[in-house]
C-alpha positions as MATLAB code, in Angstrom:
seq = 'XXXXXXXXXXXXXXXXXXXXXXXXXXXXXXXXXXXXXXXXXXXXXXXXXXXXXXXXXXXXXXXXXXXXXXXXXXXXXXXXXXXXXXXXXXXXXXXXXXXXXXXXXXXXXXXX';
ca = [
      20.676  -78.007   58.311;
      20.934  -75.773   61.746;
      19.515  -72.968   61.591;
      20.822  -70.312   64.478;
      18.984  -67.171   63.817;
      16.787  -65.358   65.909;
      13.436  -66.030   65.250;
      11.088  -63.581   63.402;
       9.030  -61.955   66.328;
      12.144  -61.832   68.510;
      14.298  -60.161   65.393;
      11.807  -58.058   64.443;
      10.156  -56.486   67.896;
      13.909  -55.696   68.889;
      14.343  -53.591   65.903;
      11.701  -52.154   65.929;
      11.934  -51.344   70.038;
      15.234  -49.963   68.791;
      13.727  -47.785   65.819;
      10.737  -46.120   68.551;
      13.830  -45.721   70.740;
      15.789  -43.202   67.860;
      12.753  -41.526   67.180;
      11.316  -43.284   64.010;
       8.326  -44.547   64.403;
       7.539  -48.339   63.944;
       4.663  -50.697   64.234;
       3.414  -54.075   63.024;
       0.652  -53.732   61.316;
       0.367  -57.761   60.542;
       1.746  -60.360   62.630;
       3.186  -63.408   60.632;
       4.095  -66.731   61.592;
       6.531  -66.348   64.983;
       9.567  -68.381   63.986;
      10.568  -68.070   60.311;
       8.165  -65.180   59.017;
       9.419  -63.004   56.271;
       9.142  -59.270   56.129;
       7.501  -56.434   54.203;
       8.368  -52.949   55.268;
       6.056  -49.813   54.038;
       8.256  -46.982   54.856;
       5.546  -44.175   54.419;
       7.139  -40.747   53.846;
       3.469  -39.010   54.354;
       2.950  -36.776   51.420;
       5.805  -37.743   49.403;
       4.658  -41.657   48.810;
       5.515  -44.716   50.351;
       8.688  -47.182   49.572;
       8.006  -50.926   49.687;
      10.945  -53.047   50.640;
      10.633  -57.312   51.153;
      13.207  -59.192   53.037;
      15.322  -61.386   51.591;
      18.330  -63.183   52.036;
      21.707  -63.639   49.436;
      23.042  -66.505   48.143;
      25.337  -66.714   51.728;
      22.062  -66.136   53.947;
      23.333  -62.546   54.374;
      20.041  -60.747   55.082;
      18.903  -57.657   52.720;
      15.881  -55.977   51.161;
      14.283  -56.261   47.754;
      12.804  -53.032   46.631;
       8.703  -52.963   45.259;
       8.397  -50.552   42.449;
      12.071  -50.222   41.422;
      12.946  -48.577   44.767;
      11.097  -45.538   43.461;
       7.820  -44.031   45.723;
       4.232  -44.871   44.986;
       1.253  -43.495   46.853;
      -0.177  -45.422   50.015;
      -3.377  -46.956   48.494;
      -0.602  -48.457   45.388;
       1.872  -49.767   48.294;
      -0.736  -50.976   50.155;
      -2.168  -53.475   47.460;
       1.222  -54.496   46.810;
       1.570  -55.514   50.588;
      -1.988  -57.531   50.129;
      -0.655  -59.150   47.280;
       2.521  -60.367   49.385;
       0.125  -61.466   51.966;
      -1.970  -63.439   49.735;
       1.035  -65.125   48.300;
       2.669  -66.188   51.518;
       0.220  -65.795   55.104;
       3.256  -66.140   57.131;
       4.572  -62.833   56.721;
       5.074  -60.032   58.829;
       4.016  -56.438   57.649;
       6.009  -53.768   59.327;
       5.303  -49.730   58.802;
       7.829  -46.852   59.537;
       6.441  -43.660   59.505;
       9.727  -41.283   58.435;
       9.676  -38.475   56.168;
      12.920  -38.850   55.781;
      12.592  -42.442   54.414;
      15.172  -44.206   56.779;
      15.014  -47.761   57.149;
      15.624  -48.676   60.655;
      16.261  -52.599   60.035;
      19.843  -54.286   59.597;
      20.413  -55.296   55.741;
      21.232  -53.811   52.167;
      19.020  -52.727   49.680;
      19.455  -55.434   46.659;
];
């Protein structure tokens, strides 16, 4: 099966060039493996919690997010274990934090 998407460090230093660019701060805070590394995003909101979001893809490869927790905010030190737990399960992913009070999420994809 050919696979023609971009891979994970590529994908994921773009967006995240383009999310420092509009003013919403982005960093990696783990590195996962370079070509087909998954993502979790911690989209802290400061005082207001953090949401958790893991990428995924639908049944036509059509990339989205899974939301941690329902979608609903949880404190840093719960969102944080969560993202340790991911890690634990799979070391080739990529852990990405965006620092928004606003809660926008810079990357492409739906929230499913």
């Amino acid at each position: 099966m050919d696979d023609d998407r971009l891979p994970s460090h590529v994908w994921i230093m773009a967006q995240i060039r383009r999310s420092n660019a509009d003013g919403i701060p982005a960093m990696v805070v783990r590195k996962g493996e370079a070509q087909t590394g998954t993502m979790v995003l911690k989209i802290n909101q400061f005082e207001t919690g953090c949401r958790v979001l893991s990428q995924a893809r639908d049944l036509d490869g059509v990339l989205g997010w899974m939301a941690a927790f329902d979608g609903k905010l949880v404190d840093e030190a719960e969102a944080d274990s969560y993202i340790e737990r991911a890690m634990s399960r799979d070391p080739d992913t990529w852990v990405v934090e965006i620092e928004d009070r606003e809660g926008r999420n810079p990357f492409e994809g739906k929230v499913f």
